[in-house]
Kinemage of the C-alpha trace (Angstrom):
@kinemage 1
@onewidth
@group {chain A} dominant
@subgroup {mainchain}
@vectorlist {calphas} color= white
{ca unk a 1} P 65.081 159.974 55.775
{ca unk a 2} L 68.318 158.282 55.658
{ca unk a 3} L 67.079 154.876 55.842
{ca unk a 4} L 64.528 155.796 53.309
{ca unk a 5} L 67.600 157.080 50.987
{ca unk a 6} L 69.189 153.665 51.385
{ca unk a 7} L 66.073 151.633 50.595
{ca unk a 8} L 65.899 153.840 47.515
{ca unk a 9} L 69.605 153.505 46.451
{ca unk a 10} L 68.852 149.469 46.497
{ca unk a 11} L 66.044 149.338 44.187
{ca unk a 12} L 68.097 151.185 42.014
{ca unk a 13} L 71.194 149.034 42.443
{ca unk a 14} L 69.160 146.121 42.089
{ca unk a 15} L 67.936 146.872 38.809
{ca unk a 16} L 71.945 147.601 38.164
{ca unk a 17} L 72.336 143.913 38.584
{ca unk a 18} L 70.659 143.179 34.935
{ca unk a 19} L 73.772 145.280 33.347
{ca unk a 20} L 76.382 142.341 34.314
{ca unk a 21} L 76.505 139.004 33.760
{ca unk a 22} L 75.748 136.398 36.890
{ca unk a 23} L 79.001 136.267 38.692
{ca unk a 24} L 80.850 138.902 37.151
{ca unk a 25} L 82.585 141.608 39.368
{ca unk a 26} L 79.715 143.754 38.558
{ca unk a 27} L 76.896 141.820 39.648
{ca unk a 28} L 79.100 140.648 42.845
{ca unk a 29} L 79.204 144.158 44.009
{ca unk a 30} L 75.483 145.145 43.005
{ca unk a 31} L 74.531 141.877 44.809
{ca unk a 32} L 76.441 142.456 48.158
{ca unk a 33} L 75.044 146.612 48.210
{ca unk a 34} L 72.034 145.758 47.831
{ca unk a 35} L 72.030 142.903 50.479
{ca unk a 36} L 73.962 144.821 52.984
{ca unk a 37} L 71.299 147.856 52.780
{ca unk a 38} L 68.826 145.332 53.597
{ca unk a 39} L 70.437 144.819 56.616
{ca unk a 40} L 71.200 148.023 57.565
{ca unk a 41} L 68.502 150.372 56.638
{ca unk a 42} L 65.935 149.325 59.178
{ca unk a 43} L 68.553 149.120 62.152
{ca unk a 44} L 69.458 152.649 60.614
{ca unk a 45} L 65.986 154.032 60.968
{ca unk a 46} L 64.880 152.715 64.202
{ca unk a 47} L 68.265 154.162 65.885
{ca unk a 48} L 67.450 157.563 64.355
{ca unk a 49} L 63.725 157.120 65.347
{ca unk a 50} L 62.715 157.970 61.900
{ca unk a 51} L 60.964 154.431 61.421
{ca unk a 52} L 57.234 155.201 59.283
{ca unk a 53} L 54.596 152.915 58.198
{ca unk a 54} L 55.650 154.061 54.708
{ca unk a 55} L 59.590 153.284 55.198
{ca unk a 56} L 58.094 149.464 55.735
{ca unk a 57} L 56.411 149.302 52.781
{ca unk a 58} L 59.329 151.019 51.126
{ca unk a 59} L 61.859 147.987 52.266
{ca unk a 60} L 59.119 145.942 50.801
{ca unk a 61} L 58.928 146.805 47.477
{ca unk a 62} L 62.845 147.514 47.649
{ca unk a 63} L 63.117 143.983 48.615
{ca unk a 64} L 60.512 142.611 45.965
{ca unk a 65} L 62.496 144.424 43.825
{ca unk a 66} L 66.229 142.668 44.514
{ca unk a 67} L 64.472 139.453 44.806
{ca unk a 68} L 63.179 139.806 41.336
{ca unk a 69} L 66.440 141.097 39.579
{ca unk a 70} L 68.639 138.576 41.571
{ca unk a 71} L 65.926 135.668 40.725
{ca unk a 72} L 66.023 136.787 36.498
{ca unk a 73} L 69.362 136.832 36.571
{ca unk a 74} L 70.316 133.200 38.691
{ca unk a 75} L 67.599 130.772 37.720
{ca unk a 76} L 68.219 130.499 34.297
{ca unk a 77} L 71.889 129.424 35.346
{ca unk a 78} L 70.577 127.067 38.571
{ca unk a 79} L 69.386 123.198 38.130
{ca unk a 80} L 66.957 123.374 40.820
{ca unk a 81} L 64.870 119.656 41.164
{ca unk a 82} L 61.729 119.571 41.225
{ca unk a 83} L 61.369 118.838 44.797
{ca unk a 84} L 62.748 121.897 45.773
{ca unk a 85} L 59.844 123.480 43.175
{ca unk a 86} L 57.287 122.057 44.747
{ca unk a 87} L 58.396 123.088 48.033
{ca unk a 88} L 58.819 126.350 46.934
{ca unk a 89} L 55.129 126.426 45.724
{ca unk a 90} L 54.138 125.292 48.936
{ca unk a 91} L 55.436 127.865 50.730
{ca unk a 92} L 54.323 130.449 48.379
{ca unk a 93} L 50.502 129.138 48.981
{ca unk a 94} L 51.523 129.367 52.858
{ca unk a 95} L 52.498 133.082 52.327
{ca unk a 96} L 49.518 133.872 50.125
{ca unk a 97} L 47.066 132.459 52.850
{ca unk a 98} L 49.030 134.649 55.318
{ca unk a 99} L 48.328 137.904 53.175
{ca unk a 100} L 44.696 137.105 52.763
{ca unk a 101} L 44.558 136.413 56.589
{ca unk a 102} L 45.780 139.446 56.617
{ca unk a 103} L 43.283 140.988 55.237
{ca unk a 104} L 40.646 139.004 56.822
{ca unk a 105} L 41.487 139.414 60.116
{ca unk a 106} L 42.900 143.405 60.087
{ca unk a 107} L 41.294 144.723 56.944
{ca unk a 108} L 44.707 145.546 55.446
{ca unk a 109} L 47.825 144.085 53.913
{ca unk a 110} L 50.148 142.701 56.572
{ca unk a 111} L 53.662 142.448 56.732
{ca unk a 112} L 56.008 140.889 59.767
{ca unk a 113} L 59.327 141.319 60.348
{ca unk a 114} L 60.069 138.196 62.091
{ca unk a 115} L 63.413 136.681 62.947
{ca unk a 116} L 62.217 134.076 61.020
{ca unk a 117} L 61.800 135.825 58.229
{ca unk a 118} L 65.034 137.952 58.423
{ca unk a 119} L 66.753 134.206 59.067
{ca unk a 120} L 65.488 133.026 55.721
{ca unk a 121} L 66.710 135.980 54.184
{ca unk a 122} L 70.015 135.820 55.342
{ca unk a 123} L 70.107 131.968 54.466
{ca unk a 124} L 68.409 132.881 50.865
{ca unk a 125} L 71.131 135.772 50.556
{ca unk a 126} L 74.140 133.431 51.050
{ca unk a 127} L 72.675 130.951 48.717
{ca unk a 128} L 73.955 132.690 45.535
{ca unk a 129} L 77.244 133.300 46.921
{ca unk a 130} L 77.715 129.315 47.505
{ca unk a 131} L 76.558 128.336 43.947
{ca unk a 132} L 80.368 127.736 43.145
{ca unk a 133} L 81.182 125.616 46.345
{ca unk a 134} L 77.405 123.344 47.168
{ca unk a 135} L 75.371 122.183 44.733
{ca unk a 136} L 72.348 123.803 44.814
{ca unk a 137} L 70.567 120.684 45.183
{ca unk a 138} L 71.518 120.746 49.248
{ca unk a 139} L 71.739 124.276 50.105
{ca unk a 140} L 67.945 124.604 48.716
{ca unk a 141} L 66.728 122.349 51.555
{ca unk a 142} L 68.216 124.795 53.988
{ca unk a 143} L 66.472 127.797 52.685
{ca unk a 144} L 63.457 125.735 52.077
{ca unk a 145} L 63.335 125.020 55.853
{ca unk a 146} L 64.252 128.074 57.053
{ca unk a 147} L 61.446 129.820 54.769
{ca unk a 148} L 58.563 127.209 56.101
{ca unk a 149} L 59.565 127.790 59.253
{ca unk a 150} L 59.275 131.385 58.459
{ca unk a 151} L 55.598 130.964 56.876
{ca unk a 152} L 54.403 129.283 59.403
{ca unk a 153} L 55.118 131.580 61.911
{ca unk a 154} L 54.211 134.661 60.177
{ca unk a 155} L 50.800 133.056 59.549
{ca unk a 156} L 50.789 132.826 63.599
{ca unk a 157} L 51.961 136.221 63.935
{ca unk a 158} L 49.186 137.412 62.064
{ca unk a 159} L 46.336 135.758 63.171
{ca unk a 160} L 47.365 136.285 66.791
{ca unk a 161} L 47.425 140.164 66.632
């Protein structure tokens, strides 16, 4: 239940996000909460033993949720080329064939909790914080890889089970 409290508390700070502006104090601290219990909830609920089928999809949506709010509130201030768009798209069809694989192949929706995966999110976490230092241009590629990487695998992950 604790880990479920957590998740909860994130959507909710993650819709906190939209009160401050990108890179005030406000948003700083909304942004780092919410990404720290990411980390933590799951390692929270399988040390307690309290890890559920619903918790999962529970960190899903919680983390659909601070994707969207942190995505709202930084694109409009990122230049991101058009490269790194279509790259992007590309591994958004790689994900979508994954869920419908999913689907195909065990009759529900799928989700994996890779390394990969949690890799990519670290690397896509840390990408905000570095907007002031790297242009956005180069630390892109390294999410972009990292995410691929990510797709790909899940898509074996999947389709092996």
């Amino acid at each position: 239940m604790i880990a479920n409290a957590i998740t909860c508390c994130r959507i909710l700070i993650s819709m906190l996000m939209f009160l401050f502006s990108v890179f005030s104090p406000g948003f700083y601290v909304c942004y780092l909460i919410a990404g720290i219990s990411d980390m933590i909830d799951g390692t929270i609920a399988r040390k307690l033993g309290t890890s559920s089928k619903f918790g999962e999809k529970l960190d899903t949506v919680a983390d659909f949720v601070f994707a969207a709010a942190a995505l709202f509130k930084l694109l409009p201030i990122m230049k991101i080329s058009m490269a790194i768009w279509i790259w992007t798209g590309l591994i958004a069809v790689i994900k979508l064939i994954n869920i419908i694989s999913g689907f195909v192949v065990q009759k529900r929706f799928v989700t994996v909790h890779s390394l990969a995966n949690k890799i990519t999110g670290a690397v896509l976490f840390v990408l905000p914080l570095t907007l002031s230092l790297i242009d956005v241009s180069y630390s892109a590629i390294f999410v972009c890889l990292a995410a691929t990487f990510a797709a790909v695998q899940e898509g074996h992950i999947i389709r092996s089970q």
